[in-house]
Steps between C-alpha positions, in 0.01 A plus 500: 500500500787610227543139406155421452383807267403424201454817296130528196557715209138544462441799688849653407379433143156686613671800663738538251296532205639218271478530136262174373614173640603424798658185691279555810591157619882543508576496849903597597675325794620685790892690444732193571252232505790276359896569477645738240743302294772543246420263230604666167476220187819336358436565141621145267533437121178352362469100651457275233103455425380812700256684308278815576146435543227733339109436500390290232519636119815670564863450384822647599820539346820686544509765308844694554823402751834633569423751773628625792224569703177632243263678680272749347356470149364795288365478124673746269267723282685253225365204665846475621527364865751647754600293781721660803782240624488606873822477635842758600611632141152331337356566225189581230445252197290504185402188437290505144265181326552633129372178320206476737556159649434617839881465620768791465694462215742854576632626831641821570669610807357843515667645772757350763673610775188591740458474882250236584258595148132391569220725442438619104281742375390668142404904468505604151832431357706475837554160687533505894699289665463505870854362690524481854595845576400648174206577255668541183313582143683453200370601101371152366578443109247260422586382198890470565453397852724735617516708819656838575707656759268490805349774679427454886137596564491360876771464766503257782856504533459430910268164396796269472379258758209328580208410255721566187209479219377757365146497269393774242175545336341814315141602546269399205530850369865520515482771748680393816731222545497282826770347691466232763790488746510260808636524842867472606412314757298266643246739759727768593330842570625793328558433187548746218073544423605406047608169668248233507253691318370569158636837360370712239703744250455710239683327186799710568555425879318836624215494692576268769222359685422196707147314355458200775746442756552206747567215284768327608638456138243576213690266264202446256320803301242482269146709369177290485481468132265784326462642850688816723553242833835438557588153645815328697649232621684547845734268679424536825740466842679177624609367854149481655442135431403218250154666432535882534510747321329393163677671184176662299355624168262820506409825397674811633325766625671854453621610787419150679703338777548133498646452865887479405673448765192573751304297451387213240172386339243758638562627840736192623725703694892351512604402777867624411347842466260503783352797591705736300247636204142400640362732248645348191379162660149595485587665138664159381283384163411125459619393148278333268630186449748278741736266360642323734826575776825524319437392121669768447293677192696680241354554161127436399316598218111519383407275259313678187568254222269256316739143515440421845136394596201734565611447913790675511411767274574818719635293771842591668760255449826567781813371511600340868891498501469283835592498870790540734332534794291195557547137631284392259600630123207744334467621155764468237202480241256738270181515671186646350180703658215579281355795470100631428449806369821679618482333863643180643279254533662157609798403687899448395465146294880309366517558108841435450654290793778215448861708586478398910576135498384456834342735798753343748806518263727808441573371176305714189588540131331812431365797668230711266561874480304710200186469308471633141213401256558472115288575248402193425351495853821234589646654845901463561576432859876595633670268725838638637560160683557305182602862304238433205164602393177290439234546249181352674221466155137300504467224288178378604412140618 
């Protein structure tokens, strides 16, 4: 009977109480319906006459280089934007557009000699830095672009391995800072309960307390814009197959449970954990939006400018940094899902697609990483597979 299952959403969806749209009519194939695979991309210099494909009206263009491996983006209260170079001794740069031509004209390394740097974060005149076993903040001269010595707020100095990213975002009100931290492993039980979960802190590191918990690594943090919901993106757990478990985008409920490593997508128990928490099974939240098995999400942002068209005006647009674990290559694109009225209301849809030469083929020439809109409403796009960053504009037709 195993083999033949073929698992609805729609009355998870119903049970679970799902906030606005729903893909009722995504049905997930039985654990192991196909062979788990090792098929990680071979990334390749840029083939002559590849080019990245955007819906019509919009233009891309590269719009800084010369990285190791950029990752997050933050804009400075200068305008300034700070990029973290994710690697072993990485770093923070300033990268500054003084004669407004929409391409840095000054870089800065701001800091250097960090573990793994990815998350950034702003709280009156401090910058966080989040490394892999470390929440640093640091006194932020603006104007000089300058940082001081650094203070640790939050230690994770037993996180070395594993999910090694580690996201920051304060509340609207600058009141508590959140800090995603994935899994070590793949579904191991036992876990230290910060990992793979969203924490929340005072501003100084006191006040410890866990605000949703089984997500297998909350990569992606943002607020609904003008609102109090907090929303993430969540990679989800690999080795069960071509088509399971779907990465996802939704809105975390305090003191929600998303399944981690029980149990996936609603109350789909797994079968590597069978039997073990049957109560957190029945707990396990269905997320608001699926994006599809191993696109591995990172970043994502919600779009509140006026360049782009009416359509994706408070739409989320996610960065896919693309599959390992698939016989058939996934993601490795910007996708978009549109939004009504604070709620999702359409499927994933490409936007920026173009850096996977071929489904079948290892070979790639970039892999897209963080989201960061400019004031002009442009939105810069890392890619830490051909170490640059993209400014994606709209032209019109």
């Amino acid at each position: 009977m195993a083999n033949k299952l073929i698992i609805s959403l729609s009355a998870c969806a119903l049970a679970a109480g799902v906030f606005g749209w729903q893909q009722a009519k995504v049905k997930l194939p039985p654990p192991f319906a196909s062979p788990s695979v090792n098929n990680g991309p071979r990334v390749i210099d840029r083939p002559g006459g590849a080019r990245l494909k955007l819906p019509q009206g919009f233009e891309i263009e590269e719009w800084a280089a010369q990285f190791e491996r950029p990752r997050y983006m933050l804009m400075g209260p200068g305008k300034e934007i700070l990029v973290s170079d994710s690697v072993k001794g990485g770093s923070v740069f300033v990268l500054v557009d003084n004669n407004q031509d929409n391409k840095p004209d000054q870089r800065k390394t701001l800091i250097s000699g960090l573990d793994r740097p990815y998350g950034l974060a702003f709280w009156k005149d401090y910058l966080y830095i989040a490394e892999t076993t470390s929440v640093k903040r640091y006194k932020y001269d603006a104007k000089a672009m300058k940082v001081g010595s650094g203070e640790e707020v939050v230690p994770m100095h037993d996180f070395g391995s594993g999910h090694w990213t580690r996201s920051l975002l304060f509340d609207p009100k600058g009141e508590k800072l959140y800090v995603g931290i994935g899994s070590r492993s793949n579904v191991d039980a036992g876990e230290d309960p910060k990992r793979a979960a969203v924490n929340r802190y005072n501003p100084d590191g006191t006040g410890h307390e866990i605000y949703a918990s089984g997500t297998r690594n909350p990569i992606g943090m943002r607020w609904y814009p003008g609102t109090s919901t907090l929303w993430a993106a969540v990679q989800e757990r690999d080795l069960l197959g071509d088509d399971l478990v779907p990465d996802y985008l939704t809105h975390l409920q305090q003191r929600g449970f998303y399944g981690w490593p029980y149990a996936y997508i609603g109350p789909h128990e797994d079968p590597r954990r069978k039997g073990e928490k049957p109560d957190l099974v029945k707990r396990t939240i269905v997320p608001d939006v699926l994006l599809g098995s191993h696109v591995a999400v990172l970043d994502f942002i919600f779009y509140t400018g006026q360049q782009f068209p009416q359509q994706y005006r408070g739409g989320a647009l996610l960065a896919f940094h693309g599959s390992w674990n698939r016989a058939k290559r996934i993601g490795y694109s910007v996708a978009f899902v549109p939004f009504k009225d604070g709620k999702p209301a359409g499927e994933p849809q490409d936007f920026l697609t173009g850096w996977m030469l071929n489904p079948d083929s290892r070979e790639v020439w970039g892999r897209p990483v963080g989201l960061l809109q400019l004031n002009d409403g442009s939105i810069l796009v890392s890619d830490d597979g051909g170490n640059k960053i993209w400014r994606v504009y709209y032209k019109g037709s």
